[in-house]
C-alpha positions as CSV (number, residue, x, y, z in Angstrom):
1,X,101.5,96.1,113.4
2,X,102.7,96.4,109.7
3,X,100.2,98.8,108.4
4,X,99.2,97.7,104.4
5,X,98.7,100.4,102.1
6,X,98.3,98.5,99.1
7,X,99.6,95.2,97.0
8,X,100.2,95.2,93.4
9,X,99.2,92.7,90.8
10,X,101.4,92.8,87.4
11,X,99.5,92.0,84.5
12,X,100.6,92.7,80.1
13,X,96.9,93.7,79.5
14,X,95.1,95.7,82.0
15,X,91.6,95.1,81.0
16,X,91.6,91.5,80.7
17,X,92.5,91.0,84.1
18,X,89.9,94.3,85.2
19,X,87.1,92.0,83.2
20,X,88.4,88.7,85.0
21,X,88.6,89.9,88.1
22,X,85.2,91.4,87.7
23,X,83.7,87.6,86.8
24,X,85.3,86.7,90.1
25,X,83.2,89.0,91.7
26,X,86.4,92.0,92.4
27,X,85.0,94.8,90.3
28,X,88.2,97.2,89.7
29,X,87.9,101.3,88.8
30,X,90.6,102.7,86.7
31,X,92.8,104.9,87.9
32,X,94.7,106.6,85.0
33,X,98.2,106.5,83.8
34,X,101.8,107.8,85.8
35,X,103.4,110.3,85.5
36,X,106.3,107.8,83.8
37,X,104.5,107.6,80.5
38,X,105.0,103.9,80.4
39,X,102.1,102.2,82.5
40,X,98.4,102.7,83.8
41,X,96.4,100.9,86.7
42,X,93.2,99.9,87.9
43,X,92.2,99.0,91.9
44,X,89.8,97.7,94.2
45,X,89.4,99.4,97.2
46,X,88.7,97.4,100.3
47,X,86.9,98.3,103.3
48,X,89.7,99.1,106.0
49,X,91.4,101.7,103.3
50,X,93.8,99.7,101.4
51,X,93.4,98.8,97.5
52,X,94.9,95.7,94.9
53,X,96.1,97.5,92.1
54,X,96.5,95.9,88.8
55,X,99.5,97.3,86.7
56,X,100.0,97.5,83.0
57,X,102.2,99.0,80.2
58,X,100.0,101.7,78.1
59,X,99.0,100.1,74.6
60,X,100.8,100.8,71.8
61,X,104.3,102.6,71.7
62,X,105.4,103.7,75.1
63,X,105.4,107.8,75.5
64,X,108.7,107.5,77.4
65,X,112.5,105.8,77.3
66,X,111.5,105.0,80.9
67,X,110.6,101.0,81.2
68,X,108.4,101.9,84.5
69,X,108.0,100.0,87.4
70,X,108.2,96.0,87.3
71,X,108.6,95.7,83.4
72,X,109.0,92.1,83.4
73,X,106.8,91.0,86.0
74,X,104.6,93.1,83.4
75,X,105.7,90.8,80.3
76,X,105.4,87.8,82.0
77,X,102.0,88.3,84.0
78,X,103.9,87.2,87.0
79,X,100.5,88.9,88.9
80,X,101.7,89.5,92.8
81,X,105.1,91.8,92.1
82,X,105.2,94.2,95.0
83,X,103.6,95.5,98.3
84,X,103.8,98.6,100.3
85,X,103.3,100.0,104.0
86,X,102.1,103.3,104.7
87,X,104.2,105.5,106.4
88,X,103.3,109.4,108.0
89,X,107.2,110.9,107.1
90,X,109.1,109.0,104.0
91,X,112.0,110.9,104.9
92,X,112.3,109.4,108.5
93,X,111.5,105.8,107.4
94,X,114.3,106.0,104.7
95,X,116.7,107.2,107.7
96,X,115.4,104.6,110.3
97,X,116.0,101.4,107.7
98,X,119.8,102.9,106.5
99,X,120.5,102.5,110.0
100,X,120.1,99.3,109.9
101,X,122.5,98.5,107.3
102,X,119.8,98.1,104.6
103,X,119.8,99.5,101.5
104,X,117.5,102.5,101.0
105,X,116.4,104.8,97.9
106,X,114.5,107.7,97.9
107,X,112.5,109.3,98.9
108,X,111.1,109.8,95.5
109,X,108.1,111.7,94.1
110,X,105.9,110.3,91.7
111,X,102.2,110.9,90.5
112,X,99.5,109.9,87.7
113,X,96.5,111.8,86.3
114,X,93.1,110.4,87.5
115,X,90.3,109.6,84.0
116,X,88.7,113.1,85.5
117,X,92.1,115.0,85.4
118,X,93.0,115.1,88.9
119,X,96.8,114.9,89.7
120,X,97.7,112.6,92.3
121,X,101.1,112.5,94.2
122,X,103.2,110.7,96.8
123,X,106.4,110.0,97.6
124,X,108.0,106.3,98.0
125,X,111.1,104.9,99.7
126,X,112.2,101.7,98.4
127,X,113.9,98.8,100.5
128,X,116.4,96.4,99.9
129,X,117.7,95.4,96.5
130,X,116.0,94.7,93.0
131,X,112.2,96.0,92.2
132,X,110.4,98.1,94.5
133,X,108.3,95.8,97.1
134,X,110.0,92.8,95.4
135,X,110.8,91.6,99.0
136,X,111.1,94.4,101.9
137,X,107.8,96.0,101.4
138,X,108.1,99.7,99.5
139,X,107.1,102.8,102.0
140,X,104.6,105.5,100.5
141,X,103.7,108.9,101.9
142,X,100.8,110.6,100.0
143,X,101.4,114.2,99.2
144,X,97.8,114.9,97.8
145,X,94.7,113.9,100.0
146,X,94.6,110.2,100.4
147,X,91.1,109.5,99.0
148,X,92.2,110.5,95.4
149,X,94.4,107.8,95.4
150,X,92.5,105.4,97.0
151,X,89.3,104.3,95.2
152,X,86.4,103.8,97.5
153,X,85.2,100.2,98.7
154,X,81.9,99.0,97.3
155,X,79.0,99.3,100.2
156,X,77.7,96.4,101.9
157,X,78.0,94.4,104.7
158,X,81.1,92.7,105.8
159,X,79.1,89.8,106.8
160,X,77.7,89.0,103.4
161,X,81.6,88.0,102.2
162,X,82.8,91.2,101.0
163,X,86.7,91.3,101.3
164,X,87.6,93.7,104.1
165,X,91.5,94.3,103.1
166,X,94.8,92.6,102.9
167,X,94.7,90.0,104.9
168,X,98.3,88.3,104.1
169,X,100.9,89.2,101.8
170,X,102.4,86.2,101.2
171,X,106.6,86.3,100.1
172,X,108.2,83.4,98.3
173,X,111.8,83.0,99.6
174,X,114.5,80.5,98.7
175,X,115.3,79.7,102.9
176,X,113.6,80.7,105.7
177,X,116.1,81.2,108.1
178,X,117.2,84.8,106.8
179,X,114.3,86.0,105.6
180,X,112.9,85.5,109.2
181,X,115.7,87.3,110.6
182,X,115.8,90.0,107.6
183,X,112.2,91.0,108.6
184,X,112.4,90.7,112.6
185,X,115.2,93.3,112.2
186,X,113.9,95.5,110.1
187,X,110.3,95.8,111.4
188,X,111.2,93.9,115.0
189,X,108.6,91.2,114.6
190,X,108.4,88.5,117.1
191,X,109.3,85.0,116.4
192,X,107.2,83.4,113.4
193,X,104.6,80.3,113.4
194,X,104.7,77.5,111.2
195,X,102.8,75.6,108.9
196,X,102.2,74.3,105.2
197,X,99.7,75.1,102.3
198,X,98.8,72.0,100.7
199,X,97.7,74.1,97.4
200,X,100.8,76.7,97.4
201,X,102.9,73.5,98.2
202,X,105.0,75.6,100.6
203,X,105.9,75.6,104.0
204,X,105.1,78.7,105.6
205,X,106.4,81.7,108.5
206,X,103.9,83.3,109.5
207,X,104.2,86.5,112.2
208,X,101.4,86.1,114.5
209,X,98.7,89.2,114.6
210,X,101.0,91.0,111.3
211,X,99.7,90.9,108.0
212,X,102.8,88.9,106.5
213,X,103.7,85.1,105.6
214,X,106.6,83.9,104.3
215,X,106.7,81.2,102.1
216,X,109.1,78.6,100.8
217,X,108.7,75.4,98.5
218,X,108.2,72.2,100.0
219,X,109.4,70.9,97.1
220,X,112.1,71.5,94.0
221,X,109.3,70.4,91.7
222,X,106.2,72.6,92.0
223,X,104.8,76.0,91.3
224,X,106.4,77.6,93.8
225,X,109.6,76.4,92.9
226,X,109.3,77.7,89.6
227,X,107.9,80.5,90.4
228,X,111.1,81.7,92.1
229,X,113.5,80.6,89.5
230,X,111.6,83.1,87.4
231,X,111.3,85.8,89.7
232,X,113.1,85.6,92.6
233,X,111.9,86.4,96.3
234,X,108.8,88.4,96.7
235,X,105.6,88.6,96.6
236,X,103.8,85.2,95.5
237,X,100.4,85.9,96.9
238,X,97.8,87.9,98.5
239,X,94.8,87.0,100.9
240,X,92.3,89.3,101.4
241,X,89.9,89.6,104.5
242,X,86.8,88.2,105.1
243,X,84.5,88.5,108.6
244,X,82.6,85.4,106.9
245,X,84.4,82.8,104.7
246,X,81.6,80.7,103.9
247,X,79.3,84.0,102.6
248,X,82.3,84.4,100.4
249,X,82.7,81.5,98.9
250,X,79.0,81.8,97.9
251,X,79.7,85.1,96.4
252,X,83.2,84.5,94.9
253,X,83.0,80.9,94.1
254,X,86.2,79.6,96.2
255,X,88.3,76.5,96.5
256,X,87.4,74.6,99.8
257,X,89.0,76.1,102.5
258,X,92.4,74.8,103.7
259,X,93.9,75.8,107.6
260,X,96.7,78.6,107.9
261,X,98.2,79.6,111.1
262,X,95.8,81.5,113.1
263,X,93.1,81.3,110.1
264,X,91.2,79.5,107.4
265,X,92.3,80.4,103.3
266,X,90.2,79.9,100.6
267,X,91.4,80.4,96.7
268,X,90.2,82.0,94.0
269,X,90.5,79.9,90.5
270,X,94.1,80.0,88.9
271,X,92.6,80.2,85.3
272,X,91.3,83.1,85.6
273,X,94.6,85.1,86.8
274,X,97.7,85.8,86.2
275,X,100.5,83.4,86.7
276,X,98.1,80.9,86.5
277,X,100.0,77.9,87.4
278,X,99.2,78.4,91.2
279,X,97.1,80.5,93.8
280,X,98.2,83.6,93.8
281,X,94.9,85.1,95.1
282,X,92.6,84.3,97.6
283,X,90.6,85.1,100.7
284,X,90.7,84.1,104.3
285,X,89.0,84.9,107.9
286,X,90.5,84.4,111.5
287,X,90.0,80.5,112.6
């Protein structure tokens, strides 16, 4: 099974998104700026160890030449911009992909300085072309203990709604067909499902018991559609976890439910995030 590590959310001001995402119930801690001198972020831990991270560009004039990672899906609040698997040895994981005739960078250390001075680091290996996690999922290898990366999960019971981690990362593609067999290859997944999301307005791949849709419009006309003129492929939502859907809607105010392969999605409101012509956030729980 593809194991999550964490999904990031792009966004040009970092506490407006923290506050709306804390009126939607997802109460974010910050986490300090990189190492880059170009962006900070904030996350929300989940339950089973992964975290959404919100990204931003620092305020005021940037401390660095470097444009840091996802610059424009940063300028345009494109929201979902990348995701990443965990991995024990970076090093292997960048050998095991080049052998497959995909293109492989890194590994490469990074870190950021916590709000109470500790130093974080990690390493990353970044897959495919274009922006790290943009469609192949980034690998990261922490080289500091994980916790002070990871924030902790708010306490409570799973069965009073509370998300229990990434459910789905769902990637936008332009034709199914390749990116099915791009992803069977590289992580030798078994043959997809199918199905459609009335409110994405896309037909849908999804691998049955991984953590991963793919996604493609139904139509030349809608959100999705323009969404990937504007970005390309990748990420175009995430689905959190849920062991009770209908506790969460009563604690995070969803859309009605629609069916998914192999489970029920709810959304959160588009107003209140980024890129908010469509659903680019929402949870779901096992039908």
């Amino acid at each position: 099974m593809l194991s999550i590590d964490h999904v990031t959310l792009a966004c040009s001001e970092l506490e407006s998104l923290r506050a709306a995402l804390a009126e939607l119930g997802l109460a974010t801690t910050y986490g300090g700026a990189h190492a880059n001198g170009v962006t900070h972020m904030a996350a929300r831990g989940l339950a089973d160890g992964t975290y959404l991270e919100l990204i931003s560009r620092l305020p005021g004039p940037a401390a660095s030449a470097d444009r840091g990672w996802w610059p424009r899906a940063i300028e345009s609040d494109a929201g979902p911009c990348a995701w990443s698997l965990a991995c024990d040895d970076a090093a292997a994981e960048a050998a095991r992909v080049a052998r497959l005739g995909v293109s492989v960078s890194g590994p490469h250390a990074h870190q950021r300085t916590r709000p109470d001075g500790a130093v974080v680091r990690w390493e990353m290996v970044f897959l495919g072309d274009g922006e790290p996690g943009s469609l192949l999922p980034f690998a990261i290898q922490d080289r500091t203990p994980r916790p002070l990366r990871v924030p902790a999960a708010p306490t409570g019971s799973s069965a009073a709604g509370l998300p229990t981690g990434i459910a789905q990362v769902v990637i936008a593609v332009t034709y199914l067909p390749a990116a099915i067999e791009l992803f069977r290859r590289v992580y030798a997944l078994d043959a997809p499902s199918t199905g459609h999301s009335p409110r994405l307005g896309a037909d849908l791949a999804c691998f049955s018991g991984q953590p991963l849709s793919l996604a493609v419009p139904a139509s030349s006309s809608g959100w999705l559609a323009q969404r990937l003129a504007r970005h390309g492929s990748g990420p175009c939502a995430f689905l959190l976890g849920t062991e009770n859907l209908e506790a969460a809607d009563g604690r995070h105010a969803l859309f009605p439910a629609e069916p998914w392969p192999g489970r029920r999605v709810a959304w959160f409101e588009p107003a209140a995030l980024p890129d908010h012509g469509g659903h680019v956030l929402g949870i779901s729980a096992d039908s």
